[in-house]
Every structure is written in C-alpha cells, then in structure tokens.
N, C-alpha and C positions, 0 to 999 in steps of 0.2 A: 672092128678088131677089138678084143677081147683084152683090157689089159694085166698082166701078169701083178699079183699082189707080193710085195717083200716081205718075203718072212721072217719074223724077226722073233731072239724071245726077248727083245728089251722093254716091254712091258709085262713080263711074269717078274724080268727081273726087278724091276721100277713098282710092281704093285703085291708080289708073292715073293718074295727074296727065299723063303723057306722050299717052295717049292720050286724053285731053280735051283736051290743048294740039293733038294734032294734027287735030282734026275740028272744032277751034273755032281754029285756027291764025291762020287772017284778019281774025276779027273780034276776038280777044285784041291783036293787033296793033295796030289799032284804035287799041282801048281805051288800048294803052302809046304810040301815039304822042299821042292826046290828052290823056292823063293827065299824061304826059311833059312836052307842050308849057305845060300848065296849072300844073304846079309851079313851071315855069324865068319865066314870065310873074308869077308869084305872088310869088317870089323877089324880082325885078327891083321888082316893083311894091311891096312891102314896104320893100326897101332904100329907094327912091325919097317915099313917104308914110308910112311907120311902120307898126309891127303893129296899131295898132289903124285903121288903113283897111280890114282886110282886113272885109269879110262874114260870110263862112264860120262862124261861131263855134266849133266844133273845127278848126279851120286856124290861127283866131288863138289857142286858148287852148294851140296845141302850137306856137305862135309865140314865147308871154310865156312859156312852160316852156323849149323849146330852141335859141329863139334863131329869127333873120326864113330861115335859109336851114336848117335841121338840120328845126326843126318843120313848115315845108310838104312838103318834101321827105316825111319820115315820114308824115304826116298824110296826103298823098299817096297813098304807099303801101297806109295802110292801107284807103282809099276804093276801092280798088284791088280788092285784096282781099277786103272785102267785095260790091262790084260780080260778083266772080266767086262767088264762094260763092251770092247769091241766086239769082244766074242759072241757074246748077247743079240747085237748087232746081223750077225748072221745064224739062222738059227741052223740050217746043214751043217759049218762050219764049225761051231761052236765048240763041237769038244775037241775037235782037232786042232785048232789053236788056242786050247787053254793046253792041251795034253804038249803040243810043239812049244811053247813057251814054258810050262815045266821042264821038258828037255833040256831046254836052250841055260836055264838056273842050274839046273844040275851041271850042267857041262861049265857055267862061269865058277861055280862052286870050285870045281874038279881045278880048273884055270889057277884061282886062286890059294888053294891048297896047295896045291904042287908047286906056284909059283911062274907058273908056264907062259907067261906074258911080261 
C-alpha cells in the first residue's frame, strides 16, 4: 500500500516567505487588515473599560504585562503569526483558513466597535 504524502506549504513558508506571501498575497491581506482593525478596536476599547473587559484571555494577560495599547498590539501579532504557520500546515486548506480567520478579526473588530459584548 502506497503511502499518501502530506501536503504542506510549511517549508515555502520556512524557506521562501516571499513566495508564499505572493500566492497567498490576497488572502494574507486579508488577514492584516482584519487583524489590524481588531487590535486598534481592542485598544480603544480597553483604554475606554479597562484591561480586564477584555475576553481574550492571552490578549488581556499581555494587556496586565505591557500595558492596554503594547500588549494587544503584540498579542495581535502573535495571533497573526500563528494563523499563518497553521495554515501553512495544510496546503488545500490554507487560504481558507487564513481568509476564515480574517473574517473571524473583522467580525471581533465589528464586536468591539459597537460594543456588542
């Protein structure tokens, strides 16, 4: 029996970063303007009710460590980050859950703006 090989792009990503940024160009974007509008919304909304309104529980606890605008910001990032790595991970997969994970920012974004939680 023949074994099936896992497809993966985590070595384009791990050795070509450029050339996964550009075959995933649109949906990376995505992901940083959701992600983007999610931090500045998190920010705002922190300054506005305190760290500990936030949800997130690694958002607030790099909130009480660096502070309501350093720790989302970062905390951010690293969501980010790991969003891409998994995705990498499955290479069918891949834009569909960087493009679902943009969604998912845009809609805490929406949350936070309006206050909806």
């Amino acid at each position: 029996m023949k074994r099936r090989r896992f497809k993966s792009n985590f070595r384009l990503l791990t050795r070509r970063p450029l050339v996964f940024a550009r075959i995933y160009r649109w949906e990376l974007l995505f992901l940083l303007v959701g992600a983007t509008l999610d931090a500045a919304t998190t920010v705002v909304f922190m300054r506005k009710y305190g760290v500990e309104a936030e949800v997130h529980l690694v958002i607030r606890l790099m909130a009480h460590i660096m502070g309501p605008v350093t720790g989302p910001v970062l905390g951010k990032i690293g969501q980010v980050v790991f969003v891409v790595f998994v995705g990498s991970l499955w290479r069918i997969w891949c834009r569909w859950l960087i493009l679902l994970c943009g969604a998912l920012y845009l809609l805490a974004s929406v949350s936070n703006h309006f206050e909806l939680l």
